[in-house]
PAPA-751154 format. One record per residue (C-alpha): residue in one letter; x, y, z. Coordinates in pm, whole numbers, padded with zeros to 5 digits, always signed. Example, Ala and Ser with C-alpha at 12.3 -4.5 7.8 and 13.67 -1.06 7.14 Angstrom:
2
REC torlum     c1     c2     c3
REC      a +01230 -00450 +00780
REC      s +01367 -00106 +00714
***
This chain:
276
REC torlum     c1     c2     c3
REC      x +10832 +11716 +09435
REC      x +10565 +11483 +09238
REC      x +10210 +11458 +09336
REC      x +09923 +11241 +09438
REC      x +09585 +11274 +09399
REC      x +09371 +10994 +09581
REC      x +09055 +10898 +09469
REC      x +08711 +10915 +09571
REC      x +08494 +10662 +09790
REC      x +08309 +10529 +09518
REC      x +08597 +10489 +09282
REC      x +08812 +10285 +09471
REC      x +08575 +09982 +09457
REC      x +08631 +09927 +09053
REC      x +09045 +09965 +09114
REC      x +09323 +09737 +09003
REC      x +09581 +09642 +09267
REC      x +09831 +09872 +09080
REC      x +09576 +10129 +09044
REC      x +09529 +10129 +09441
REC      x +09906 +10114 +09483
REC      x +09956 +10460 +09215
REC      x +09688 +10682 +09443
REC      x +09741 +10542 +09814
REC      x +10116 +10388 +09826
REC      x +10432 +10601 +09855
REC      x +10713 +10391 +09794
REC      x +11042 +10433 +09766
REC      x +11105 +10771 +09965
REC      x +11414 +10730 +10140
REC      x +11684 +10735 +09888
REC      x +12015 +10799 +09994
REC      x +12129 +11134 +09915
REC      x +11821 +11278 +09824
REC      x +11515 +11485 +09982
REC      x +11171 +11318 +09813
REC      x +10914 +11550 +09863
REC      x +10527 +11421 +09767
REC      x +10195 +11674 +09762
REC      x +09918 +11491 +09831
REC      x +09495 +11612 +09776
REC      x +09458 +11422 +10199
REC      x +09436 +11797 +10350
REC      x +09730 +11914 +10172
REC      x +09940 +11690 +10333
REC      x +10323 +11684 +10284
REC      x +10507 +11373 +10268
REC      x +10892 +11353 +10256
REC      x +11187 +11129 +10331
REC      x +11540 +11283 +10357
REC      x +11849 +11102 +10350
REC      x +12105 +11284 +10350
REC      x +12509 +11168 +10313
REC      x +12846 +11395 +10338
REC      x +12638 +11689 +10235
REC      x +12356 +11843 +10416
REC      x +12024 +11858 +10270
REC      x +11780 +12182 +10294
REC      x +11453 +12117 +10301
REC      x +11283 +12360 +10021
REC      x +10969 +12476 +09892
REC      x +10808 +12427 +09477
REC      x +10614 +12502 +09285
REC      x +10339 +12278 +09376
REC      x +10319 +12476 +09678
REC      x +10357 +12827 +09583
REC      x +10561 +12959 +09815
REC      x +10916 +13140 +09891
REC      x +11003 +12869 +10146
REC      x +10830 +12557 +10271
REC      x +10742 +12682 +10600
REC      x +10577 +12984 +10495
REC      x +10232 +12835 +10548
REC      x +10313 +12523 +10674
REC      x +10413 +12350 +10973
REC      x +10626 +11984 +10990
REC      x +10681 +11700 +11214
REC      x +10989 +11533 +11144
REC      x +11106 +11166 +11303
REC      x +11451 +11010 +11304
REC      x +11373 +10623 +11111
REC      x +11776 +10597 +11076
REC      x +12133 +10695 +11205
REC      x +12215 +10980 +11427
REC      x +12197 +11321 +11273
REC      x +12089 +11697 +11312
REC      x +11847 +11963 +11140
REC      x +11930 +12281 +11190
REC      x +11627 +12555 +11174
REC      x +11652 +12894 +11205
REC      x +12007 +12865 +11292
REC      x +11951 +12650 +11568
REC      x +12066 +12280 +11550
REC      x +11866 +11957 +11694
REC      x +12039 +11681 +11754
REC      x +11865 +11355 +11599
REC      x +11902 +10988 +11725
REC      x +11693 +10729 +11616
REC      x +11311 +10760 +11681
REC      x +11303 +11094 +11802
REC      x +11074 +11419 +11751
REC      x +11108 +11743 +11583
REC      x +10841 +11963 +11538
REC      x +10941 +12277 +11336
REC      x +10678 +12611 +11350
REC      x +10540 +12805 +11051
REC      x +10774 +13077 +10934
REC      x +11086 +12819 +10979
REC      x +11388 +12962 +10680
REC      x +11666 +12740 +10660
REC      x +11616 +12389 +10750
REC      x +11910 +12187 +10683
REC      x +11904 +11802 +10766
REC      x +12245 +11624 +10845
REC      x +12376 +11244 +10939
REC      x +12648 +11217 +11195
REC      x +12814 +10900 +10978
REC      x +12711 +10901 +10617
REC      x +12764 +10518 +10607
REC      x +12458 +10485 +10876
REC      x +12275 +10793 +10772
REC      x +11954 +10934 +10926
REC      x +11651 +10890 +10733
REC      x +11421 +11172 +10828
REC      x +11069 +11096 +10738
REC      x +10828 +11420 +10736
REC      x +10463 +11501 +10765
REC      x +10378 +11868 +10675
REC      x +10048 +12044 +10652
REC      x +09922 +12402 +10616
REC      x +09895 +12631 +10957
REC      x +09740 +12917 +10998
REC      x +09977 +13029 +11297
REC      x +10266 +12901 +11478
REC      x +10447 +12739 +11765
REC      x +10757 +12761 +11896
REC      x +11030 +12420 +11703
REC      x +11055 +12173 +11950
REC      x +11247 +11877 +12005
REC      x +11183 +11572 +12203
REC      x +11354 +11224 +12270
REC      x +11153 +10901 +12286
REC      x +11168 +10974 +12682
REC      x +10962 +11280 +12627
REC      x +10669 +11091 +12461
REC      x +10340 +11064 +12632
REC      x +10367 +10651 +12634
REC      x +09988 +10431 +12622
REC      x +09998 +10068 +12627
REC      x +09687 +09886 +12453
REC      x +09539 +09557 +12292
REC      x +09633 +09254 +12435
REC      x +09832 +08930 +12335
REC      x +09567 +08707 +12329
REC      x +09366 +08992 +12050
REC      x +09733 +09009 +11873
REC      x +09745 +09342 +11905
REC      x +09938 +09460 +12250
REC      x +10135 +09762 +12163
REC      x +10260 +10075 +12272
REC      x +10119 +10410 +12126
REC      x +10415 +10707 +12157
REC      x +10248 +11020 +12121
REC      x +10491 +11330 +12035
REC      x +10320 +11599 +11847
REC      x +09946 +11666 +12039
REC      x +09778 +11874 +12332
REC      x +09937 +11873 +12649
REC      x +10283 +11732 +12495
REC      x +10437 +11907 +12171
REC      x +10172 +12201 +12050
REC      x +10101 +12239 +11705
REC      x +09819 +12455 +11492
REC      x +09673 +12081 +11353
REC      x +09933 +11830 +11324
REC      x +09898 +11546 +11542
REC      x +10230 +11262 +11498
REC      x +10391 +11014 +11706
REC      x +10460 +10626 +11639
REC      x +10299 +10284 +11766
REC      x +10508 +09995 +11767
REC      x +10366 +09619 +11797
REC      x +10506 +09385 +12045
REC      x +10645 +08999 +11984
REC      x +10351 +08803 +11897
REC      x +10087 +09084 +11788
REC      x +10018 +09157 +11404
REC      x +09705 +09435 +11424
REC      x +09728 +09769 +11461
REC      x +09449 +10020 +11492
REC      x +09226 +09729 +11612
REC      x +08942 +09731 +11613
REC      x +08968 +09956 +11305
REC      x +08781 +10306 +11257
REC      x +08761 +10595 +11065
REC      x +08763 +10973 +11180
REC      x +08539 +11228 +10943
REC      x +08680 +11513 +11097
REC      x +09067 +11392 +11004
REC      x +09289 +11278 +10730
REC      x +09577 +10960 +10883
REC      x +09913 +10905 +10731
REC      x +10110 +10600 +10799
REC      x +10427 +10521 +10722
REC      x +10507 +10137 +10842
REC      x +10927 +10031 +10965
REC      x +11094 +09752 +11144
REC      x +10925 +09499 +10973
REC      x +11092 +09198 +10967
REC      x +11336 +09078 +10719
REC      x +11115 +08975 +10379
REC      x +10766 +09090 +10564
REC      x +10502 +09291 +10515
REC      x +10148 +09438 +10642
REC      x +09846 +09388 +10497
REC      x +09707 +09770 +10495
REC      x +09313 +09765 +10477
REC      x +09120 +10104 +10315
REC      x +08810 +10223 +10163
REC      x +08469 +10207 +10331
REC      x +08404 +09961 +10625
REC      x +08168 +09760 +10432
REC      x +08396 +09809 +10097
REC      x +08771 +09750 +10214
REC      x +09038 +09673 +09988
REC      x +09388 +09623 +10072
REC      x +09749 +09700 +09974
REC      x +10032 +09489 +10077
REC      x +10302 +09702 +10263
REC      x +10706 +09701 +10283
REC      x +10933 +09869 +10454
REC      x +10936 +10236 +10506
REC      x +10627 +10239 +10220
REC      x +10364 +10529 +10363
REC      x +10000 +10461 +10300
REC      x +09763 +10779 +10261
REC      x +09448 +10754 +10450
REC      x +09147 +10994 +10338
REC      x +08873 +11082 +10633
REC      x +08633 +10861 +10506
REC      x +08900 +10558 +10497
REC      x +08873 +10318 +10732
REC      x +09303 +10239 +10822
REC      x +09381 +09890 +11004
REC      x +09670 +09626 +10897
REC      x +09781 +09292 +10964
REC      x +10165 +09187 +10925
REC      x +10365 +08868 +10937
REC      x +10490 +08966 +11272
REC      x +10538 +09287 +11505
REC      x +10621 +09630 +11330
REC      x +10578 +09932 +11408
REC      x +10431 +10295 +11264
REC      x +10454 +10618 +11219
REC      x +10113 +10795 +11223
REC      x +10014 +11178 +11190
REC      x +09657 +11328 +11184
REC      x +09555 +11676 +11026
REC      x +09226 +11814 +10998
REC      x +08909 +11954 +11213
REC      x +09085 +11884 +11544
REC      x +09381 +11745 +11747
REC      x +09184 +11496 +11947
REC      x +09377 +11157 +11948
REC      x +09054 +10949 +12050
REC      x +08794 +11124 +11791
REC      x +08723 +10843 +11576
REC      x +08424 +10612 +11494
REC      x +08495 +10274 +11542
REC      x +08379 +10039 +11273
REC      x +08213 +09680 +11424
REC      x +08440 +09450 +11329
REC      x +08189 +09191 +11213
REC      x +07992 +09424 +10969
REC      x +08334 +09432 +10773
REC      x +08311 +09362 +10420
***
């Protein structure tokens, strides 16, 4: 496991481009055969990308974070970005096709993540923070999402928010996850951009198209900077952030929320023309 420490409000506006890239921009996580693990200072969040091949992969605890095991404060939200596989948790196994949900509770021993055909293997990507009780491990296919279409394609930004992990769906002691995908002909997401105080917002960008990227704005609405964005790269957004993008065509995201509440529509929106 490595670590992250982002920076503060004020510092950002002196960084380099590689400087911005070292505290906010997770690249490479999925590597075949191998479970990357990164602490981060945004709430104590838990990033991870798990590819595993012939072998299973467990899912373990360090150092960093103290523990015996890595559910022993903790609680994760896991989605398929790859192949068909499983995770088995307490003895239990979940089937995994692409773009589907697991949510595993606190206390969790034994997590083991598997791909059905090592030569299209799953690609788990993880967001973990601490919890301070727990829910039962659920599972749940795209199907199961609670679905919300917004934007328009005349604003570029129609798309279609899948919500997984949240009240009234998948329960969870603060971890709010699910995915937004844009469609054919719309570039923004999170438009018109905002921040939330009261949360910290992790988003890991896929499906980009071949050679493209996303233009990921951060910092302060009237001190942005930006980072450009591959595939499967996760950008870490702190609560004062603002979090908005722009890519060379439709994409989508994985986003997940931990902090002061579980609200999905808590968040200031920033007026678009006092951007700076």
């Amino acid at each position: 496991m490595r670590m992250i420490e982002t920076s503060d409000r004020f510092s950002i506006r002196r960084m380099t481009t590689q400087e911005l890239r070292d505290r906010f921009v997770i690249e490479n996580l999925f590597q075949q055969g191998k479970a990357n693990l990164v602490y981060t200072n945004v709430d104590r969040a838990v990033v991870g990308g798990i590819v595993p091949l012939e072998e299973p992969l467990e899912l373990k605890g360090s150092r960093e974070m103290a523990c015996a095991y890595f559910c022993e404060r903790r609680e994760v939200g896991i989605i398929n970005l790859g192949g068909a596989g499983s995770i088995v948790v307490d003895g239990t196994t979940h089937d995994m096709g692409n773009r589907e949900c697991l949510y595993i509770r606190r206390g969790s021993r034994g997590i083991l993540c598997a791909s059905d055909n090592p030569a299209v293997p799953a690609q788990f990507y993880l967001v973990s923070y601490p919890a301070h009780t727990d829910y039962p491990t659920t599972k749940a296919a795209l199907k199961d999402a609670n679905h919300i279409e917004l934007g328009s394609l005349a604003e570029s930004n129609r798309r279609t928010i899948h919500q997984f992990i949240r009240p009234g769906f998948i329960r969870s002691c603060q971890l709010v996850m699910g995915f937004t995908e844009l469609h054919e002909g719309s570039v923004w997401n999170s438009f018109p951009p905002h921040t939330h105080t009261r949360r910290t917002e992790v988003y890991c960008y896929f499906d980009l198209p071949e050679n493209g990227l996303v233009m990921h704005f951060l910092g302060e609405p009237d001190e942005t900077r930006h980072v450009a964005v591959q595939e499967k790269q996760v950008v870490l957004s702190p609560a004062w952030s603002v979090h908005c993008g722009a890519g060379t065509g439709s994409y989508a995201f994985v986003w997940a929320m931990g902090g002061e509440n579980q609200e999905f529509d808590d968040m200031d929106k920033c007026d678009v023309a006092a951007l700076r």
